[in-house]
mmCIF file of the C-alpha atoms, coordinates in Angstrom:
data_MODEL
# 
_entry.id   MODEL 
# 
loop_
_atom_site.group_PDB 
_atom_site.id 
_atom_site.type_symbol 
_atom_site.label_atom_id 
_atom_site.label_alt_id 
_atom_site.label_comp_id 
_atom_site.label_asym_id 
_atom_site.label_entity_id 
_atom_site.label_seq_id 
_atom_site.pdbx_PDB_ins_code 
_atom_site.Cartn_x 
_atom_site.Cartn_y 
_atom_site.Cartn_z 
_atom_site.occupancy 
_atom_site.B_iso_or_equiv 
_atom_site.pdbx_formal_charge 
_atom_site.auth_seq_id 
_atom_site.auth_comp_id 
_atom_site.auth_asym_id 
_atom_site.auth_atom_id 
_atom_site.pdbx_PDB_model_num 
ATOM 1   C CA . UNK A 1 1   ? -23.691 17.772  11.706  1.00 0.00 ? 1   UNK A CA 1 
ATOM 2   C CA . UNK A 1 2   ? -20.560 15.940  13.932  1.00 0.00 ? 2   UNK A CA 1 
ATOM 3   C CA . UNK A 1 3   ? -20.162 13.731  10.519  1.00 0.00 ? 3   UNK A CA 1 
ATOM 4   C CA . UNK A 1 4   ? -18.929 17.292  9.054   1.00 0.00 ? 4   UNK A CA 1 
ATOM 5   C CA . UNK A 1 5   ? -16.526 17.799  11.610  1.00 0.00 ? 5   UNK A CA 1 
ATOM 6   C CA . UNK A 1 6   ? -13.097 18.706  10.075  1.00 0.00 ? 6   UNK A CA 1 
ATOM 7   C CA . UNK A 1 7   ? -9.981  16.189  11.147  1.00 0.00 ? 7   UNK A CA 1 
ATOM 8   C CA . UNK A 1 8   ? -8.826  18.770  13.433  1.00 0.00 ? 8   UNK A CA 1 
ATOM 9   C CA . UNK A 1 9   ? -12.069 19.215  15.182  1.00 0.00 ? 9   UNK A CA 1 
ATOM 10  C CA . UNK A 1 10  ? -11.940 15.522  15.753  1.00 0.00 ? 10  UNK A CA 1 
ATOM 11  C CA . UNK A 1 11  ? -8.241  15.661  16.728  1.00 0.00 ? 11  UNK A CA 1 
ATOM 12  C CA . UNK A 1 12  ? -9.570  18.584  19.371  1.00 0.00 ? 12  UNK A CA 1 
ATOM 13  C CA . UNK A 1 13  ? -11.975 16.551  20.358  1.00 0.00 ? 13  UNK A CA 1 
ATOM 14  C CA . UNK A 1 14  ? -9.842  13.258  21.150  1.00 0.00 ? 14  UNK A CA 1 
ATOM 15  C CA . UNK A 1 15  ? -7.313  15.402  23.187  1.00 0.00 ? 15  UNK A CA 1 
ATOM 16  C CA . UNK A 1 16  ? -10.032 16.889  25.661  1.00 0.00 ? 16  UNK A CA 1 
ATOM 17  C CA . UNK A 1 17  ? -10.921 12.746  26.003  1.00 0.00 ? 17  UNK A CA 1 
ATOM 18  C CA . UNK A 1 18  ? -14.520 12.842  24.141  1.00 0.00 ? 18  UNK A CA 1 
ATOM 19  C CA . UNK A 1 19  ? -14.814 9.182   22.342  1.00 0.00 ? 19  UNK A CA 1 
ATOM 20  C CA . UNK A 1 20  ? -16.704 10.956  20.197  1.00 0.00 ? 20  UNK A CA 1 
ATOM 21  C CA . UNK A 1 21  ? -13.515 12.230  18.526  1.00 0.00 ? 21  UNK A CA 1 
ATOM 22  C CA . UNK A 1 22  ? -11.740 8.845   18.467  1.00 0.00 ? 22  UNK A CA 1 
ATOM 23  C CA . UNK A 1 23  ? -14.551 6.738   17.138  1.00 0.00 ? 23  UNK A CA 1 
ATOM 24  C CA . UNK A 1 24  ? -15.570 9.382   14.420  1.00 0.00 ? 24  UNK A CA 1 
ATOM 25  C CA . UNK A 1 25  ? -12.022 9.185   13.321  1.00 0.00 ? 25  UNK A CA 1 
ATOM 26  C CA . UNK A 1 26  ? -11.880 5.394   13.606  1.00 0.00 ? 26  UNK A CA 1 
ATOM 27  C CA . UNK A 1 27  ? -15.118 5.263   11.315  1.00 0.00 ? 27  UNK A CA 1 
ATOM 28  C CA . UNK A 1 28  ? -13.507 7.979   8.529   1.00 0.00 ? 28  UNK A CA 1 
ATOM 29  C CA . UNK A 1 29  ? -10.511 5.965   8.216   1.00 0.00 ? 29  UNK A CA 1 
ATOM 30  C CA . UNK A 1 30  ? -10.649 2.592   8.980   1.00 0.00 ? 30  UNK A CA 1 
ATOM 31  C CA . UNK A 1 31  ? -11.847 0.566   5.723   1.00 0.00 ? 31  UNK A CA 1 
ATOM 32  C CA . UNK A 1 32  ? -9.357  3.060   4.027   1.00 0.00 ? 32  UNK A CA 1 
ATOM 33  C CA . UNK A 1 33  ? -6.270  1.616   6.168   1.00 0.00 ? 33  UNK A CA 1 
ATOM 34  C CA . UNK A 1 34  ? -7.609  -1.900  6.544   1.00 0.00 ? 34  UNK A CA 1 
ATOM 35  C CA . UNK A 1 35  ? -7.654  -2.035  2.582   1.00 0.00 ? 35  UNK A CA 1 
ATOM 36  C CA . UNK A 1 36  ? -3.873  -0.760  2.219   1.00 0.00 ? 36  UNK A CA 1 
ATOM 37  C CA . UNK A 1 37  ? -2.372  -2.709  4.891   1.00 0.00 ? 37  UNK A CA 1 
ATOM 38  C CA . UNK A 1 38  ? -4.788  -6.124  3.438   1.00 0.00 ? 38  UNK A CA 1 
ATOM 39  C CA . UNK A 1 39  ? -3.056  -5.318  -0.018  1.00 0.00 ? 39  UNK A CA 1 
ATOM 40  C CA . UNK A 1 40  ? 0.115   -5.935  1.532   1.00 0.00 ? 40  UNK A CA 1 
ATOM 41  C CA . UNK A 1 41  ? -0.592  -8.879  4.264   1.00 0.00 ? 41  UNK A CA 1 
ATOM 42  C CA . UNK A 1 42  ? -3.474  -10.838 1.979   1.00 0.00 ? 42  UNK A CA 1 
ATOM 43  C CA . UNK A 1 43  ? -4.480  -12.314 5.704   1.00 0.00 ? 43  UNK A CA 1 
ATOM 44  C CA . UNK A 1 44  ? -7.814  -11.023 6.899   1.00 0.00 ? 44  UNK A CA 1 
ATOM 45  C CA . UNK A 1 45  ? -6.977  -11.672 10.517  1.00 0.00 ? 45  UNK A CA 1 
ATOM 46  C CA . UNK A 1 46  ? -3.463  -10.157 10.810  1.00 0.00 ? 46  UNK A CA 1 
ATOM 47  C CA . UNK A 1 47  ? -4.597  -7.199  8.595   1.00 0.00 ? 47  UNK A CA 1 
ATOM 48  C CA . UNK A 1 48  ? -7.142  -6.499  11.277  1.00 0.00 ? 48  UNK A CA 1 
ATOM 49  C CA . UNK A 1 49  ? -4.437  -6.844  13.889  1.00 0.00 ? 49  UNK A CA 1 
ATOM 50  C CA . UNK A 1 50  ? -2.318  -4.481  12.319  1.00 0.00 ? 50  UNK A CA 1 
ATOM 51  C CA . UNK A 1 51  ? -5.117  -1.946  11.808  1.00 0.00 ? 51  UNK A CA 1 
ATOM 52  C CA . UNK A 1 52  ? -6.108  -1.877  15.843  1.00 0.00 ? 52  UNK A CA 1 
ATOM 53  C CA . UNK A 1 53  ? -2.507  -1.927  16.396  1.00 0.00 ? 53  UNK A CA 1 
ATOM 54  C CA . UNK A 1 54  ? -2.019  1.161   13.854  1.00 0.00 ? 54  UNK A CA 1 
ATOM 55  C CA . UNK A 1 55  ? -5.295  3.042   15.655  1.00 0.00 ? 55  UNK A CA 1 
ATOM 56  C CA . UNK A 1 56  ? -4.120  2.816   18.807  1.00 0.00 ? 56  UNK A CA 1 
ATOM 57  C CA . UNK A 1 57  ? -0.266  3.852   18.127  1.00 0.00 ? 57  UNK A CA 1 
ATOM 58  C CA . UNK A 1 58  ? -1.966  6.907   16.467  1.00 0.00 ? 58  UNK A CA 1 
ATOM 59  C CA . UNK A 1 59  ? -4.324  7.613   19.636  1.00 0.00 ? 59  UNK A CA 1 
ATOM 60  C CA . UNK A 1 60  ? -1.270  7.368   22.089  1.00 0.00 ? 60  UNK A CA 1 
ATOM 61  C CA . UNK A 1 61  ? 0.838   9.605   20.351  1.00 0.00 ? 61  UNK A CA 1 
ATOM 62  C CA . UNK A 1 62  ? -0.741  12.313  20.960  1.00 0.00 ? 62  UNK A CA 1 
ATOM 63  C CA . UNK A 1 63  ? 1.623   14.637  21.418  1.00 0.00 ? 63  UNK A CA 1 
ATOM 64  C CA . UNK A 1 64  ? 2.856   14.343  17.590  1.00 0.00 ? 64  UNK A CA 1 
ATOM 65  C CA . UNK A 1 65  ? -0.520  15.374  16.616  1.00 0.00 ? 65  UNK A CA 1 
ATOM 66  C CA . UNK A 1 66  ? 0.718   19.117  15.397  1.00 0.00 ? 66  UNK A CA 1 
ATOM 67  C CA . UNK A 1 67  ? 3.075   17.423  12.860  1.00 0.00 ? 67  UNK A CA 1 
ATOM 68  C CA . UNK A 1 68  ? 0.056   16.266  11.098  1.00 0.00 ? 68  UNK A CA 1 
ATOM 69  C CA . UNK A 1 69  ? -0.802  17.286  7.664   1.00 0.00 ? 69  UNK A CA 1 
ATOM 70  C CA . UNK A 1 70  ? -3.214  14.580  6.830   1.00 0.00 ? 70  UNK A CA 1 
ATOM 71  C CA . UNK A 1 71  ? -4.620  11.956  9.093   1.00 0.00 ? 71  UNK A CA 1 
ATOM 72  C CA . UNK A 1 72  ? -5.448  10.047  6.374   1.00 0.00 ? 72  UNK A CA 1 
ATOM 73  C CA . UNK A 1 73  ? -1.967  9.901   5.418   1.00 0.00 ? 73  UNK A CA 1 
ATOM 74  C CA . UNK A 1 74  ? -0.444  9.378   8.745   1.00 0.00 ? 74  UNK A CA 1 
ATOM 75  C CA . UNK A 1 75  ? -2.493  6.358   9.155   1.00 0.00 ? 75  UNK A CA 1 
ATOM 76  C CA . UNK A 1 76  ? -1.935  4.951   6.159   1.00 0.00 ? 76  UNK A CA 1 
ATOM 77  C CA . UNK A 1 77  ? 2.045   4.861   6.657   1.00 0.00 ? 77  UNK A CA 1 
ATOM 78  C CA . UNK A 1 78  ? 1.854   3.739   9.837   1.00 0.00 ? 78  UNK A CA 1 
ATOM 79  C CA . UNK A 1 79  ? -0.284  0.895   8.818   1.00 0.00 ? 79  UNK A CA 1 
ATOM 80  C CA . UNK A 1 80  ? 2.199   0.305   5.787   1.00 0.00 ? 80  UNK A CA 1 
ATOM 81  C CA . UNK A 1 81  ? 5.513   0.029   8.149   1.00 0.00 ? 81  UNK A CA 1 
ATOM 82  C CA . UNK A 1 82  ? 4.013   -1.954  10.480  1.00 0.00 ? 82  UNK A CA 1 
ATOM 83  C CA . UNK A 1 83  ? 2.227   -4.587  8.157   1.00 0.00 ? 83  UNK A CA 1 
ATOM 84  C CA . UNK A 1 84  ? 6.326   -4.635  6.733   1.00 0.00 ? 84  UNK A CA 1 
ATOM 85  C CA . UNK A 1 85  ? 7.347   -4.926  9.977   1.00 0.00 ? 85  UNK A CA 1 
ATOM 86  C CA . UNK A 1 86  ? 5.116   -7.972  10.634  1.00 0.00 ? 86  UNK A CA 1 
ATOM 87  C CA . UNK A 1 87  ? 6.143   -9.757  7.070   1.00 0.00 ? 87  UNK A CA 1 
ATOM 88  C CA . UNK A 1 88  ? 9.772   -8.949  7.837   1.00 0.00 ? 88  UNK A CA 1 
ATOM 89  C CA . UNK A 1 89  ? 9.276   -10.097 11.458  1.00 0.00 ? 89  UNK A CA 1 
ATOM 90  C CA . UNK A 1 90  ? 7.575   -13.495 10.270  1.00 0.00 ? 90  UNK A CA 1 
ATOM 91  C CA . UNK A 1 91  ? 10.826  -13.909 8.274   1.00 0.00 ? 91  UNK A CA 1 
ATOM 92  C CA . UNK A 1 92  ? 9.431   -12.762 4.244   1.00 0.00 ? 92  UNK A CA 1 
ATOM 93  C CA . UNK A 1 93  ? 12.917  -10.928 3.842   1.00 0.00 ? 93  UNK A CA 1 
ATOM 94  C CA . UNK A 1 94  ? 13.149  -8.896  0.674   1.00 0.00 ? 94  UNK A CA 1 
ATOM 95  C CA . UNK A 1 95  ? 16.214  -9.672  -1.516  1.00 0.00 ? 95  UNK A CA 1 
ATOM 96  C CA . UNK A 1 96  ? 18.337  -7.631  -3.804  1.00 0.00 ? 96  UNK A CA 1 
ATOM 97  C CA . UNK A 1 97  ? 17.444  -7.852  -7.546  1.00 0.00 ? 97  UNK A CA 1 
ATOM 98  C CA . UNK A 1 98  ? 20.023  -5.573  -8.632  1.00 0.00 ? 98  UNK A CA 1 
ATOM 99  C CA . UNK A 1 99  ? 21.233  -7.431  -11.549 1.00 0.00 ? 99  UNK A CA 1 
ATOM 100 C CA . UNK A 1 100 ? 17.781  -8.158  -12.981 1.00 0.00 ? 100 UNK A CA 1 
ATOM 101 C CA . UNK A 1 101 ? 17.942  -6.450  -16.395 1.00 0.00 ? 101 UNK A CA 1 
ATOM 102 C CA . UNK A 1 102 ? 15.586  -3.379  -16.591 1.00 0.00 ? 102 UNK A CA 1 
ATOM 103 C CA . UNK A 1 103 ? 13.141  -3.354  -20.010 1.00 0.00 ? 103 UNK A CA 1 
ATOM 104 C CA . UNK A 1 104 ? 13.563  -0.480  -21.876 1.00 0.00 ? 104 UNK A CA 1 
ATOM 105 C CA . UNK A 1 105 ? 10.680  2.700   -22.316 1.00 0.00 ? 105 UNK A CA 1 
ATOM 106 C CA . UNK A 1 106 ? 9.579   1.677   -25.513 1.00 0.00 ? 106 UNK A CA 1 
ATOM 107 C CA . UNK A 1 107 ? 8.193   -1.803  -24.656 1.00 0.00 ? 107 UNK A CA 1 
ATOM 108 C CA . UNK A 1 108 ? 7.101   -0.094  -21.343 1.00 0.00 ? 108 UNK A CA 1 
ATOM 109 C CA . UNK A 1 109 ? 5.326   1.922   -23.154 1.00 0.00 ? 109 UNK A CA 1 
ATOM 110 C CA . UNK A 1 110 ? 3.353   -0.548  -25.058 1.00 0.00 ? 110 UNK A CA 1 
ATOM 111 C CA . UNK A 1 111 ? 2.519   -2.214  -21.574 1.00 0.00 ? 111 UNK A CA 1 
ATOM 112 C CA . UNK A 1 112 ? 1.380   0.354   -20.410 1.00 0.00 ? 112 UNK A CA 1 
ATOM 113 C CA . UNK A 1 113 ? -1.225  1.355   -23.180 1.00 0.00 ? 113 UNK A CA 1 
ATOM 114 C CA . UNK A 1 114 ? -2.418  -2.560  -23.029 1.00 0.00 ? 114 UNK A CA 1 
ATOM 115 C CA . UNK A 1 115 ? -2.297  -2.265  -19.126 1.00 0.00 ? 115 UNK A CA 1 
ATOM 116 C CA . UNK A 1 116 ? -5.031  0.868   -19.844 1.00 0.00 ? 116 UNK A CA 1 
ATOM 117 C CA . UNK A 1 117 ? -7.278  -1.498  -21.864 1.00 0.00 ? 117 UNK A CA 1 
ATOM 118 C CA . UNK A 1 118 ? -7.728  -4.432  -19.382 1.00 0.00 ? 118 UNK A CA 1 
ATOM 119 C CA . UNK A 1 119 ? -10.528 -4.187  -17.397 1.00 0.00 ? 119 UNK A CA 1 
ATOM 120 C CA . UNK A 1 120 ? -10.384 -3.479  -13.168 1.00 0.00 ? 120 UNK A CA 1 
ATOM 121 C CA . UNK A 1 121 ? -11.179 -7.240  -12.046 1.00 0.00 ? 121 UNK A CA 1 
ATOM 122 C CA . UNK A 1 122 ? -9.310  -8.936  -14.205 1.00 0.00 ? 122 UNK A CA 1 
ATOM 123 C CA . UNK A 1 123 ? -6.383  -6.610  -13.213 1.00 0.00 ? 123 UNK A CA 1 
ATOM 124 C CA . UNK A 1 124 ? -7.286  -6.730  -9.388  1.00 0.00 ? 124 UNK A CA 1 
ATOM 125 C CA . UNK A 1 125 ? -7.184  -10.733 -10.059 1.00 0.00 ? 125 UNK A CA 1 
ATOM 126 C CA . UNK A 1 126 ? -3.949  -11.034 -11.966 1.00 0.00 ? 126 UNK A CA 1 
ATOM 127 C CA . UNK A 1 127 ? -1.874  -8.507  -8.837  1.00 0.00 ? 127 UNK A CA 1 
ATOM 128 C CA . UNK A 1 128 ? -3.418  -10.963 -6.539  1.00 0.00 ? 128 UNK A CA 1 
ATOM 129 C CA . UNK A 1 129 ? -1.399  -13.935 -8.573  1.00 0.00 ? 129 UNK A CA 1 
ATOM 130 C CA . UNK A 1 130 ? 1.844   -12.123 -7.737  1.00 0.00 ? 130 UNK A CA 1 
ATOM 131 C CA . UNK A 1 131 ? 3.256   -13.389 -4.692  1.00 0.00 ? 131 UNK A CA 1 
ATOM 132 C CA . UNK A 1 132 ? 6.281   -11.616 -2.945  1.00 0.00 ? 132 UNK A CA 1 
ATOM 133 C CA . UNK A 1 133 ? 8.405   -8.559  -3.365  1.00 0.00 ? 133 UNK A CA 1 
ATOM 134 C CA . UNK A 1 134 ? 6.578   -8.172  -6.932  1.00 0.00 ? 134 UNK A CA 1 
ATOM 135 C CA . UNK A 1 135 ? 3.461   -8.319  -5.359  1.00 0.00 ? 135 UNK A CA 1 
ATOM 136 C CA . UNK A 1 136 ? 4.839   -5.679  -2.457  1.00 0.00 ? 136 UNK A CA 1 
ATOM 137 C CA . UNK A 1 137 ? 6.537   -3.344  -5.017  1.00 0.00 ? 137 UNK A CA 1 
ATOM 138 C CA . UNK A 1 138 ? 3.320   -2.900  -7.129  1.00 0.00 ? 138 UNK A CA 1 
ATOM 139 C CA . UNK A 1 139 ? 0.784   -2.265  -4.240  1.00 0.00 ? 139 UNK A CA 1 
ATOM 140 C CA . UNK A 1 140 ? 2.868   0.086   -2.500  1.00 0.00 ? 140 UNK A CA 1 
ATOM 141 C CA . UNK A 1 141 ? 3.402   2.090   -5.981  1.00 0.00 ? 141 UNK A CA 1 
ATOM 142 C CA . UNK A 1 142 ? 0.250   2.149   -7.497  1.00 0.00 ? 142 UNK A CA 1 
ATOM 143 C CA . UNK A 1 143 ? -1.913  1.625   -4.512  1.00 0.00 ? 143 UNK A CA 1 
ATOM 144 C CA . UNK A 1 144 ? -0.219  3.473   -1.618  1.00 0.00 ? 144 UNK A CA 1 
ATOM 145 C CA . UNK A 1 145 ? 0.918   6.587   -4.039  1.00 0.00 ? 145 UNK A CA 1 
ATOM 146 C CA . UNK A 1 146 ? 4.614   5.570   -3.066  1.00 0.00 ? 146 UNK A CA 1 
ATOM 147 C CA . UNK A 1 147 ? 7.614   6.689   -5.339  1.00 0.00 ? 147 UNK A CA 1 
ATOM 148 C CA . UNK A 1 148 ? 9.988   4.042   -6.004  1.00 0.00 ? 148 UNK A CA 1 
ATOM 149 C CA . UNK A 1 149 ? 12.562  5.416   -3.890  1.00 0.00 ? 149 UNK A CA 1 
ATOM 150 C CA . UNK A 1 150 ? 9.994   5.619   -0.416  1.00 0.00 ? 150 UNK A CA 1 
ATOM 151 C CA . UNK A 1 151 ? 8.999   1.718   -2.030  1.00 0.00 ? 151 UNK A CA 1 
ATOM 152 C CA . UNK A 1 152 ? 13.253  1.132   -1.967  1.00 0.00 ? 152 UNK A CA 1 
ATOM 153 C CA . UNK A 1 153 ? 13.422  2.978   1.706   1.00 0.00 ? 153 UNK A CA 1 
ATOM 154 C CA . UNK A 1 154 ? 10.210  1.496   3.086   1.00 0.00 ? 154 UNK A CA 1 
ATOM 155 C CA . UNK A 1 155 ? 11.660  -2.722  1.901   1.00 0.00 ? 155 UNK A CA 1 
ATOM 156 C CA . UNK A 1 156 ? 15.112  -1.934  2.577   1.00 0.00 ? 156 UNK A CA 1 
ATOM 157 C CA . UNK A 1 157 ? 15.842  -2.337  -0.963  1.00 0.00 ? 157 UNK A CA 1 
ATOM 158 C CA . UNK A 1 158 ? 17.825  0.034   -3.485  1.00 0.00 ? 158 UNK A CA 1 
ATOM 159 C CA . UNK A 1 159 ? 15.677  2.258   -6.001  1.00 0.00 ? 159 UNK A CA 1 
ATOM 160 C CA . UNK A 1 160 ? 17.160  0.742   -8.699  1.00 0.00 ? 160 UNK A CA 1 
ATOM 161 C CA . UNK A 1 161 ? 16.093  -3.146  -7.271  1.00 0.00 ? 161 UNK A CA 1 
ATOM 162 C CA . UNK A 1 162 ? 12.604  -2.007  -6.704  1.00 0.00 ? 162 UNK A CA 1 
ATOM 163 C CA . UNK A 1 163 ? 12.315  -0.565  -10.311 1.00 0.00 ? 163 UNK A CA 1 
ATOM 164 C CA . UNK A 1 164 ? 13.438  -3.568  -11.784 1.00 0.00 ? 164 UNK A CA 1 
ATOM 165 C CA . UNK A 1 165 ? 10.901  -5.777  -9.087  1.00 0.00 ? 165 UNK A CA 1 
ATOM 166 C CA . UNK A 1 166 ? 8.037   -3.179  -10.371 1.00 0.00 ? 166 UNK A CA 1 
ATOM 167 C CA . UNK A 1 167 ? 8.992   -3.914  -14.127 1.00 0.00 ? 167 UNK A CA 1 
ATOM 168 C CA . UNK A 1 168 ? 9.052   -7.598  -13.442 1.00 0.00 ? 168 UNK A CA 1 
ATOM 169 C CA . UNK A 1 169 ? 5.773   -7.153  -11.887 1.00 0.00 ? 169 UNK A CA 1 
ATOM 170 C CA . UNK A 1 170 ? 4.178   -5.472  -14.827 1.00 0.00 ? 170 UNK A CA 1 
ATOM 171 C CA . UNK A 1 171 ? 5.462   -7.703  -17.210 1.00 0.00 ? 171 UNK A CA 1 
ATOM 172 C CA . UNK A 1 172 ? 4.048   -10.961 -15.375 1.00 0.00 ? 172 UNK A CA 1 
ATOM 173 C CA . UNK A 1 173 ? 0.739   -8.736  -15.213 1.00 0.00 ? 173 UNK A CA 1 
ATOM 174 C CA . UNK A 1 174 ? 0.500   -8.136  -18.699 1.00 0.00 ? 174 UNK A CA 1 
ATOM 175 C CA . UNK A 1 175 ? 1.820   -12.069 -19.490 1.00 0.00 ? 175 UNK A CA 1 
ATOM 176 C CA . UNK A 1 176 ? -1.531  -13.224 -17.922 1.00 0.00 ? 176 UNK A CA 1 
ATOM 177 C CA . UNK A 1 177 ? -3.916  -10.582 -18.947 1.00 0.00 ? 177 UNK A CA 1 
ATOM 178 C CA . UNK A 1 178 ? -2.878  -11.601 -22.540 1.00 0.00 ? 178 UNK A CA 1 
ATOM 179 C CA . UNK A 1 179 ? -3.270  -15.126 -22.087 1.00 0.00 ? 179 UNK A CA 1 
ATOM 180 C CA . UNK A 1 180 ? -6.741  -14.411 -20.525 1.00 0.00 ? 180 UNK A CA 1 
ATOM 181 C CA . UNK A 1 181 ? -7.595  -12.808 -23.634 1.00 0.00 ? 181 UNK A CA 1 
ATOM 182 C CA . UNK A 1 182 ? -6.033  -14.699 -25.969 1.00 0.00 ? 182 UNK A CA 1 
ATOM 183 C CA . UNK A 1 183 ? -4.295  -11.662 -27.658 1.00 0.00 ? 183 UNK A CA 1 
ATOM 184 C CA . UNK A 1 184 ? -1.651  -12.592 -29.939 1.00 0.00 ? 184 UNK A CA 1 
ATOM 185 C CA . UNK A 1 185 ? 0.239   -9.434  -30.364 1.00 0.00 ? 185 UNK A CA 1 
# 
C-alpha cells in the first residue's frame, strides 16, 4: 500500500523526518534521473555523482517544496543543470553556431518521415556517435521534453544557434542511418 503513496504523501512524509518518505522517493525517481543526466555526461561514474548530488540538493531544500508541481520534473532539471554545470566546469564550453546555415522545412520534412522509419537501436546507436553540443542539443530536445529556447537558455547559447546545432544533429543522424542501410535515395 506505501508503494501507492501520492508524491505529496511522500513529500509529508520526508518533512516529519520518516526515511520512509525519502527512500520511496529515491526509488520512484532515480533510474528516471540517472538516465537523463547519463544522456548528457555518457560517464557512468560522474552520472552517478551528479544524481546523489541532485537527491540530496532536493532533500535539503526543503523549504521550496510548495513550489512543486512535479517531483519528477524538479529532479530532472536539477539533474540537467548540474550535469551542464559539471561539463561546463570540466571546460566542454558550448560555442556559437550562429552562422551555420539552417536547412529548409521541406528537406526537414523528408528527414523526418525517414527518421520515423529507422528502428529504436539503431537510432539510440547513431545519437551516441554524436559527440558535443550536437549530441547535447538533441538529448535535451527530444529526450528531456526541452523547447529550443530552454535548450538555448539552459547551454548559454541563442535559440537560433541551438536550432541550427539540432538540424546539424539530425542531418548527421540521418547521414549514418542511410549508410547503415544502404538507402540510395
Amino acid at each position: 500500500m506505501q508503494n501507492q503513496l501520492s508524491d505529496k504523501d511522500l513529500l509529508a512524509m520526508c518533512q516529519t523526518g520518516n526515511e520512509s518518505g525519502f527512500a520511496q522517493l529515491y526509488h520512484r525517481y532515480a533510474k528516471k534521473i540517472f538516465n537523463s543526466i547519463y544522456r548528457i555526461l555518457a560517464n557512468q561514474e560522474e552520472s552517478e555523482d551528479i544524481l546523489q548530488e541532485t537527491f540530496v540538493d532536493f532533500f535539503s531544500r526543503s523549504e521550496k517544496w510548495h513550489l512543486v508541481l512535479s517531483v519528477e520534473a524538479w529532479l530532472r532539471r536539477m539533474g540537467v543543470n548540474k550535469a551542464i554545470s559539471l561539463l561546463r566546469k570540466n571546460k566542454q564550453y558550448f560555442t556559437s553556431v550562429d552562422d551555420l546555415e539552417i536547412q529548409d522545412d521541406g528537406e526537414d520534412e523528408l528527414l523526418e518521415k525517414e527518421w520515423r522509419e529507422c528502428r529504436l537501436t539503431d537510432l539510440e546507436q547513431a545519437i551516441d556517435q554524436l559527440t558535443g553540443v550536437p549530441k547535447m542539443v538533441i538529448n535535451l530536445y527530444l529526450f528531456e521534453n526541452m523547447s529550443h529556447d530552454e535548450v538555448a537558455e539552459a547551454l548559454g547559447m541563442t535559440a537560433v544557434a541551438v536550432r541550427s546545432q539540432y538540424h546539424r544533429a539530425k542531418k548527421k543522424i540521418y547521414e549514418q542511418l542511410k549508410e547503415r542501410y544502404n538507402y540510395a535515395g
